[in-house]
N, C-alpha and C positions, 0 to 999 in steps of 0.2 A: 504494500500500500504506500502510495506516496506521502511524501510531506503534509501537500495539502490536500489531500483525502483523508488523512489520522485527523488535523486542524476539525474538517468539517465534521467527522465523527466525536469529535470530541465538543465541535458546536452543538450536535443535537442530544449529546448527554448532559449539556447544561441549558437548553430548552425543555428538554423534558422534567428534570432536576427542578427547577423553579414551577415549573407546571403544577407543583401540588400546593405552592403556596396561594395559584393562582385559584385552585379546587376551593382550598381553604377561604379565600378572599369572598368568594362565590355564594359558601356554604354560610358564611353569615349572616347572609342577607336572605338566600332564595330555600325553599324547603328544596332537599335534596333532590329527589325524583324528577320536579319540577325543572329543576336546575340544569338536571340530566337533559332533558326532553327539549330546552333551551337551548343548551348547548351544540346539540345534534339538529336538532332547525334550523339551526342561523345558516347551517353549510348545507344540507340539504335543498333548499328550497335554490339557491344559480347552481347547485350540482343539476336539480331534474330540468333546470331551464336551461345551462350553456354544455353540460358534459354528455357525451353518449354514451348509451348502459354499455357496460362489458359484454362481450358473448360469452358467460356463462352461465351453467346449470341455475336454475332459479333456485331450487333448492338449497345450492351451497352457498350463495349469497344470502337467503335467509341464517342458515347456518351459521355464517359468519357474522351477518349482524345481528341474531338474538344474543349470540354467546357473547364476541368482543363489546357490542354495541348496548344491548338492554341489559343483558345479565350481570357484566363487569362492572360497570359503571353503577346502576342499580345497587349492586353491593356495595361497591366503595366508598360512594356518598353517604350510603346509610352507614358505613361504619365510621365514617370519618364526622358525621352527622351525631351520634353517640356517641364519641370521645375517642376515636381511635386517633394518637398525634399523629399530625403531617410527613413529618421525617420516618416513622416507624411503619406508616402505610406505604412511601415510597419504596421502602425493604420488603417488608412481608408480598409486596405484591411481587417481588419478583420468582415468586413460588410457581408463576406462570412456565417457567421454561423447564424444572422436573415435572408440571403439570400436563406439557404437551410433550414430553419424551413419555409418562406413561400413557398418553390416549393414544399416541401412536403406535404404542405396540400390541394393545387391546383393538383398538377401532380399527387401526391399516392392518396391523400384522407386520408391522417396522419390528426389524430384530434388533435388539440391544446388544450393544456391547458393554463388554467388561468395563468399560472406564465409564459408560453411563452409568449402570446397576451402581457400583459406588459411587457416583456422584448423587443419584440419587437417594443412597442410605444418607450420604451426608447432610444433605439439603434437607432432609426429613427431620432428621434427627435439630437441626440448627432450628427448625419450625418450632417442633413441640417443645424446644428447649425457650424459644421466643413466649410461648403461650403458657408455660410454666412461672416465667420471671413476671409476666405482664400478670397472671390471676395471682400472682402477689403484693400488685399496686393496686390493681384495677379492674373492673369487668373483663372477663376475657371475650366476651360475645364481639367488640370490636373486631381483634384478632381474627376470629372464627369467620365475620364477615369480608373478611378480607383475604383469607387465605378462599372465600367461595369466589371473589371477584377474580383471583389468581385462577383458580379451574375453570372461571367460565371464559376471561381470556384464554385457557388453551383448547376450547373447547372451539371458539373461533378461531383458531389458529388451525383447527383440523378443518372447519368449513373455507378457511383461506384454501388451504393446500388442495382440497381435492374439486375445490373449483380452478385452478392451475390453470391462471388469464396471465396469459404474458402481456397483459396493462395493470402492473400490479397498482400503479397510482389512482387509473380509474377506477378499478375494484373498490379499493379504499375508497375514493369517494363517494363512490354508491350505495357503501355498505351502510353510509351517514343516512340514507335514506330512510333504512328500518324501522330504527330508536324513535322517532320523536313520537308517531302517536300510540304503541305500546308503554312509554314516559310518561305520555300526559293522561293516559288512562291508570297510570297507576297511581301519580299523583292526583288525579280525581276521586279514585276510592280508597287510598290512603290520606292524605295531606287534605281532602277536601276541596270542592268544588271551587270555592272563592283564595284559597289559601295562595296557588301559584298567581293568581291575577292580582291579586290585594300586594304579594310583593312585588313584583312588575309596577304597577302603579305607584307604587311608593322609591322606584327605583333611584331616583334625582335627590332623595330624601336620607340623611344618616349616614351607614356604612351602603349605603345600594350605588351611590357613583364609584366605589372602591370593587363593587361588585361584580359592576358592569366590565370597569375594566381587565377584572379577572378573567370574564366570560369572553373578551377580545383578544387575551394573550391566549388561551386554550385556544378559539376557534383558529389564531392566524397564526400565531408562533408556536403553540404546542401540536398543533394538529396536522397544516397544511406548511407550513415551511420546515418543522420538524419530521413530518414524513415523507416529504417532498425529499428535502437529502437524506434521509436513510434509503426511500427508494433509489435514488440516484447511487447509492453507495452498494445496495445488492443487485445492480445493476451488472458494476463494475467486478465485482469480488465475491469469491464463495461465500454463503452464508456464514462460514465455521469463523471466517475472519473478521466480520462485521459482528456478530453477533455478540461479541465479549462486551463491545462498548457501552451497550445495554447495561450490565452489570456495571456502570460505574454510575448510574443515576442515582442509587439510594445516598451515595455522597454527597451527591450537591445537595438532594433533597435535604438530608439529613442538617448538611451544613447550612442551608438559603432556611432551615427550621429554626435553627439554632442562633442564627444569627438574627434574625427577623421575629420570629414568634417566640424565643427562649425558652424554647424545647430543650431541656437537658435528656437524653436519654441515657439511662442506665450502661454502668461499663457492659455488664452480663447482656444487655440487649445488643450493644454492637459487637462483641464477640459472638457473639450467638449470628449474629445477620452478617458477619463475615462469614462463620461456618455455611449459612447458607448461599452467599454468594457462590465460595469455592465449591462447590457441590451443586450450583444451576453453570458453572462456568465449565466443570467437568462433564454434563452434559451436552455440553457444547460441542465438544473438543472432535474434531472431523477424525475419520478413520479414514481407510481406504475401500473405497466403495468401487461399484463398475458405473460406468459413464450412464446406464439407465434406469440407476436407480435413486440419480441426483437429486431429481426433481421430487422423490422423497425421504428425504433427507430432515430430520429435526428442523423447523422453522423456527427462527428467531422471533423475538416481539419485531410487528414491524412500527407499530405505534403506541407512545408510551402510553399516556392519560389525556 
């Protein structure tokens, strides 16, 4: 990888990286689900008016967007919405990547390797070691929701792969179609008919202009300029080699937490969420495979939050 391809991947681990202070900015103001279904509108609506659908299977793009689009998100807000910190949901989420090394070898029949299977005991063990330190501060149900946002991103990440559009940027953008009105129907029978409008209207008011502009850095710099160069980056390069970058997000996160919101987290948490870094990064780790079995190969996230 060049010079300036390491630069721009290390650009989009610090757009993603701040992206949860951006969730967090969001969540003060708008009820979560709500906020969700927001979030996924704004790009939705010049996606169906200027972008052409991908020619792929309908179903795998449902696929992809219940799981990356309603389901992930859906959880993360809610957990982040309950007290889950900012910097410790940018960690735990990364459970997504042993999350889709095991559906693919259940759901495809992807054989595992050896340096997966213990990368994966690791990564396991770093979680429940997470969820043990935290039900001794705090609710673990945070935790629990967030480790479901991590399955349902890889859950999407199996509807990404087996709809296999060589317009991976289109895909992504259409996937934005899904979410918003299975969001705003769940914010209607959870959060209440008038709850997402009454915050909308009061947006100009309080924390809501700190919120809005949370909800502008998600739509344009955490979503479509941050997945813009990562597409551009698995473009160029095998997934095995873009794919670690990912794993350096809970850093900014942790740190733009720490810095910004005075998140201290516990030493036991960040050892524990290193354990499970190196243990999603040994999942990672490319083998020697034959040239037609590339295209199923362990997917990277390709989009943070």
């Amino acid at each position: 990888m060049t010079s300036r391809d390491r630069l721009l991947g290390l650009t989009v681990v610090v757009l993603w990286g701040l992206n949860f202070l951006a969730i967090r900015a969001g969540l003060d103001h708008f009820p979560p689900f709500f906020f969700a279904a927001l979030r996924f509108f704004v790009i939705a609506i010049p996606v169906i008016l200027f972008v052409p659908r991908p020619q792929v299977p309908l179903k795998w793009l449902l696929v992809y967007g219940l799981g990356f689009g309603v389901c992930q998100f859906a959880f993360l807000f809610w957990a982040m919405h309950v007290g889950m910190p900012t910097g410790l949901a940018s960690l735990v989420l990364q459970s997504s990547a042993p999350f889709t090394v095991v559906l693919g070898a259940v759901l495809l029949r992807e054989r595992l390797r050896p340096t997966q299977v213990c990368g994966l005991l690791v990564a396991m063990a770093g979680m429940t070691l997470i969820g043990w330190d935290r039900a001794q501060h705090a609710a673990l149900l945070p935790v629990a929701l967030t480790l479901l946002a991590g399955l349902s991103w890889a859950l999407g990440n199996i509807g990404n792969r087996k709809a296999a559009s060589d317009q991976p940027m289109r895909l992504m953008l259409w996937m934005c179609v899904i979410p918003p009105l299975p969001m705003l129907a769940l914010s209607i029978g959870v959060e209440g008919p008038s709850a997402g409008w009454n915050s909308l209207t009061s947006s100009l008011e309080g924390n809501g202009p700190l919120a809005l502009a949370g909800l502008a850095y998600i739509v344009i710099l955490g979503t479509v300029a941050g997945s813009g160069l990562w597409t551009a980056l698995l473009s160029r390069y095998p997934a095995g080699t873009v794919a670690p970058f990912s794993l350096l997000v809970p850093i900014v996160g942790i740190g733009a937490s720490w810095l910004v919101l005075h998140e201290e987290p516990s030493v036991l948490s960040l050892i524990d969420g290193a354990v499970v870094i190196a243990g999603a990064a040994a999942t990672q780790v490319s083998g020697k495979v034959r040239p037609s079995t590339l295209s199923h190969s362990p997917a990277p996230a390709r989009v943070g939050v």
